[in-house]
DSSP file (Angstrom, degrees, kcal/mol; ACC not computed):
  #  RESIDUE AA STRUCTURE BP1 BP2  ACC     N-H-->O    O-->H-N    N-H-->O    O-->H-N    TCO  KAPPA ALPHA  PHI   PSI    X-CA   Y-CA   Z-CA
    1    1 A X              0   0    0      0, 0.0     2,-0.2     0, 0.0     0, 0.0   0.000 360.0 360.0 360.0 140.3 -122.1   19.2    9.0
    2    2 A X        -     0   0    0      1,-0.1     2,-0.8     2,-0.0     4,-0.0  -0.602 360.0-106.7 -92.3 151.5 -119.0   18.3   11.0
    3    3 A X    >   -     0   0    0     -2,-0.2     3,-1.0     1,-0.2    -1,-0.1  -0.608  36.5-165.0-100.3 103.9 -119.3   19.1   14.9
    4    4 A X  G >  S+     0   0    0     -2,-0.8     3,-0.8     1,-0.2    -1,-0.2   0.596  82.6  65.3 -73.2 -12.6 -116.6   22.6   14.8
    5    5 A X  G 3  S+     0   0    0      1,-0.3     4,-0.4     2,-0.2    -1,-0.2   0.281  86.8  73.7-125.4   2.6 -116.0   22.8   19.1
    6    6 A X  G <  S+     0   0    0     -3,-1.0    -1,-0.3     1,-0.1    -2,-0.1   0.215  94.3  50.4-109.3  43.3 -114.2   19.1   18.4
    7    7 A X  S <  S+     0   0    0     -3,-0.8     3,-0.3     3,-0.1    -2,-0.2   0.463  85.5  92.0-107.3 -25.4 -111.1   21.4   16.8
    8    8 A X  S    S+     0   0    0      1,-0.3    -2,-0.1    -3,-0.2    -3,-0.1   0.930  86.4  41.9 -99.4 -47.8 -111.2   23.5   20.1
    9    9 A X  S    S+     0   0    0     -4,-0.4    -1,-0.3     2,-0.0    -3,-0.1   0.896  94.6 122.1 -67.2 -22.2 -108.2   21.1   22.1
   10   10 A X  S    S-     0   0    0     -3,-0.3     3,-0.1     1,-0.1    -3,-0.1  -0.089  75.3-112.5 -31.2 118.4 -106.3   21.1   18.7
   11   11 A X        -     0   0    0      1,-0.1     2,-0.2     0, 0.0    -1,-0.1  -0.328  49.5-100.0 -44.2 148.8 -102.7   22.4   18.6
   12   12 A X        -     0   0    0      1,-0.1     2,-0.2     3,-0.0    -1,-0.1  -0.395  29.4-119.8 -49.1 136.6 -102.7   25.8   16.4
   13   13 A X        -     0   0    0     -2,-0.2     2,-0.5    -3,-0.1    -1,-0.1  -0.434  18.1-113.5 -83.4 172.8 -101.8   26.2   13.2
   14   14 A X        -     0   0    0     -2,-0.2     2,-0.2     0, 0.0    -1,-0.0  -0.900  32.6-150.7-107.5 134.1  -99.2   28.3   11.7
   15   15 A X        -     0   0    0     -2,-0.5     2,-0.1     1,-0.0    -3,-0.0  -0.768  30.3 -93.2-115.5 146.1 -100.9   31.0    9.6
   16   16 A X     >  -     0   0    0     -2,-0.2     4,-1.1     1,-0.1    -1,-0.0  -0.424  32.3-126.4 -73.6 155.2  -99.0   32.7    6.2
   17   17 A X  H  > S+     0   0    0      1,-0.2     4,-2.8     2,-0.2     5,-0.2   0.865 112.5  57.6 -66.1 -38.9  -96.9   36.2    7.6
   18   18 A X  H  > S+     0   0    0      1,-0.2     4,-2.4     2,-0.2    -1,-0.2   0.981 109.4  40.3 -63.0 -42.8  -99.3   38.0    4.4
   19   19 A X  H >> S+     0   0    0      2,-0.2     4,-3.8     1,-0.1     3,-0.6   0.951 115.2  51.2 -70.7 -37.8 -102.6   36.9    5.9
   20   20 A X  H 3X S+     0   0    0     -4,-1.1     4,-3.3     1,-0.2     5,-0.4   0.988 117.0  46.2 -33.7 -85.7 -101.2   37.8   10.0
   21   21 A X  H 3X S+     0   0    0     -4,-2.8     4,-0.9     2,-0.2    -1,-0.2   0.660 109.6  52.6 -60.7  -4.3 -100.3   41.2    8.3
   22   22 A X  H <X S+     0   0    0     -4,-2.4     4,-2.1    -3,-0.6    -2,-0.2   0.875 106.0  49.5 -55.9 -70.0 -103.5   41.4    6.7
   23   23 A X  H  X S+     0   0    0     -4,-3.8     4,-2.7    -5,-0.2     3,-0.5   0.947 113.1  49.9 -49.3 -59.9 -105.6   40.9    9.8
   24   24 A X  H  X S+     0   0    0     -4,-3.3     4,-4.1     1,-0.2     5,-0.2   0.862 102.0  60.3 -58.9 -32.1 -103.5   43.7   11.8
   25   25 A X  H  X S+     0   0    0     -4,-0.9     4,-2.2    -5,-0.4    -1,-0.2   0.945 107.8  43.6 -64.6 -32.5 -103.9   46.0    9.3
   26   26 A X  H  X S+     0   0    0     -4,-2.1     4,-1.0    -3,-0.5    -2,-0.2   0.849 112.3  54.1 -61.1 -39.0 -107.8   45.8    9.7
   27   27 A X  H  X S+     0   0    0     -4,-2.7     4,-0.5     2,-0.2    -1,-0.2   0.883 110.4  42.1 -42.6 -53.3 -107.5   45.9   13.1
   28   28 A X  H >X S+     0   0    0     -4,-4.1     4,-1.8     1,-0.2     3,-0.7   0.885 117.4  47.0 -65.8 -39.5 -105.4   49.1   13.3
   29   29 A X  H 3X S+     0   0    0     -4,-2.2     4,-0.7     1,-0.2    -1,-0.2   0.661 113.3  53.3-100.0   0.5 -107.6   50.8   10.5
   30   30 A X  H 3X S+     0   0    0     -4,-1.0     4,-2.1     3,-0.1    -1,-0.2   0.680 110.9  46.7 -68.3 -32.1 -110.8   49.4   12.8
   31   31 A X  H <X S+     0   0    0     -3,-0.7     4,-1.4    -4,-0.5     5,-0.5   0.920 110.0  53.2 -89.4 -60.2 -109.3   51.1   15.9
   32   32 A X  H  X S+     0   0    0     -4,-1.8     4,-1.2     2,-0.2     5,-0.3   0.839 107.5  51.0 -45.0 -41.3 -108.6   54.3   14.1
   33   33 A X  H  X S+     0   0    0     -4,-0.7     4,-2.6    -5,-0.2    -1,-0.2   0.976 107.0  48.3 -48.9 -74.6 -112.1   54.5   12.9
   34   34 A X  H  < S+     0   0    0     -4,-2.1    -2,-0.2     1,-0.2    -1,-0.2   0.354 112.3  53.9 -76.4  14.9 -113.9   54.1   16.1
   35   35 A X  H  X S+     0   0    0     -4,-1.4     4,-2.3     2,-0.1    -1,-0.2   0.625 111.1  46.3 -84.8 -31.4 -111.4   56.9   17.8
   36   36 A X  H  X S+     0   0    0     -4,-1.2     4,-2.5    -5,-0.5    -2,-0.2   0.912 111.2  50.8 -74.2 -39.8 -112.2   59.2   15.2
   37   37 A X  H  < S+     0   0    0     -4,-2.6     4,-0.3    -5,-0.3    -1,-0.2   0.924 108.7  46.9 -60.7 -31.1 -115.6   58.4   15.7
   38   38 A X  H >4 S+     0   0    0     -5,-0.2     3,-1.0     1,-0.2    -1,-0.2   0.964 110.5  63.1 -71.9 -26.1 -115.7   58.9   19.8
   39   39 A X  H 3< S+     0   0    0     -4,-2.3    -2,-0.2     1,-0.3    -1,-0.2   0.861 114.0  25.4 -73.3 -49.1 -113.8   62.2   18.6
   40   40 A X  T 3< S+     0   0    0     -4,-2.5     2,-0.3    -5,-0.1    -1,-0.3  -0.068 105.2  88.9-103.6  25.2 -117.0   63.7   16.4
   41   41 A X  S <  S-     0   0    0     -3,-1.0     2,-0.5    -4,-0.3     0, 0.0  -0.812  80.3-116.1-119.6-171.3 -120.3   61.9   18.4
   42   42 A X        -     0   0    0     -2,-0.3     2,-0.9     5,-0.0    -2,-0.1  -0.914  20.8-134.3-119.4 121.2 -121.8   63.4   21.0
   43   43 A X    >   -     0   0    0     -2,-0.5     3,-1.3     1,-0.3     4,-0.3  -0.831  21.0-167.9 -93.2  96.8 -121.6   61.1   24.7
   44   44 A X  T >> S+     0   0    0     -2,-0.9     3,-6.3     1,-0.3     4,-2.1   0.986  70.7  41.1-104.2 -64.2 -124.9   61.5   25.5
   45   45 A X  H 3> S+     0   0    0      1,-0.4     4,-0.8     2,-0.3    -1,-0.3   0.506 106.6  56.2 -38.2 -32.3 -124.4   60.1   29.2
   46   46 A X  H <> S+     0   0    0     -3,-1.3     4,-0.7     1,-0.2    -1,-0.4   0.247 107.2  51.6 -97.2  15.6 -121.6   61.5   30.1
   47   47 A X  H <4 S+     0   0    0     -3,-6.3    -2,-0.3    -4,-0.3    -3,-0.2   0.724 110.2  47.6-109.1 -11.8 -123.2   64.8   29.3
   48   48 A X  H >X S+     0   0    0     -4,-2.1     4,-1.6     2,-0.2     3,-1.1   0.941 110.3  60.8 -59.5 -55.8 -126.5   64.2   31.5
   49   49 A X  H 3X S+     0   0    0     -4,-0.8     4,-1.4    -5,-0.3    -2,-0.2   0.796 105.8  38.6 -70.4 -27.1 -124.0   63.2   34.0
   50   50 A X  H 3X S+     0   0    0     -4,-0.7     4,-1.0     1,-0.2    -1,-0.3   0.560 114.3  55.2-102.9  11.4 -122.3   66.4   34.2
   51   51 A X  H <> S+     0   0    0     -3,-1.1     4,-1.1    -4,-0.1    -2,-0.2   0.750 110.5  44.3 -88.3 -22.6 -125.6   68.4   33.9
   52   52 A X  H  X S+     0   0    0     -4,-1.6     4,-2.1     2,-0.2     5,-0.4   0.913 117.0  50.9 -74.7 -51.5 -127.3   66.5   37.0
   53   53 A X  H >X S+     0   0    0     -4,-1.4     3,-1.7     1,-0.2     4,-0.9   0.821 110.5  44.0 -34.0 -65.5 -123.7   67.0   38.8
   54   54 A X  H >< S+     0   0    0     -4,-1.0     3,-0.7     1,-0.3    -1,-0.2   0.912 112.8  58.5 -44.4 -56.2 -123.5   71.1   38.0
   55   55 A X  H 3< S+     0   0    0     -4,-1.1    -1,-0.3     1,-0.2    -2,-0.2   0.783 102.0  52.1 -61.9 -20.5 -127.4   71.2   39.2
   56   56 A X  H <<        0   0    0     -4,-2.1    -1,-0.2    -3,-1.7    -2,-0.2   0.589 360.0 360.0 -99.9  -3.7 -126.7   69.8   42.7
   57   57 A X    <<        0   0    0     -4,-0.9    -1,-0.2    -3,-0.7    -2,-0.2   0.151 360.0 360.0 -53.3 360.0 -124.3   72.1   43.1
């Protein structure tokens, strides 16, 4: 198996524009996902945190 971390100082390659837009699209539909997701779960922490707050009040 060939040693991968002696690539690391290697100039970059140039990647095709299809695969570039490929990767962004996952990204964006990755990002979209986990907003929709903070949007319907529950923050469990920050809702302890504003019950201790309201109780020392």
């Amino acid at each position: 198996m060939e040693n991968p971390f002696k690539h690391i100082n290697q100039p970059l390659k140039e990647v095709p524009e299809e695969l570039k837009a490929k990767v962004m699209s996952d990204i964006a539909t990755a990002k979209l996902l986990m907003d929709l997701a903070s949007l319907f779960s529950i923050d469990a922490a920050k809702i302890v945190e504003q019950t201790i707050k309201k109780r020392k009040k």
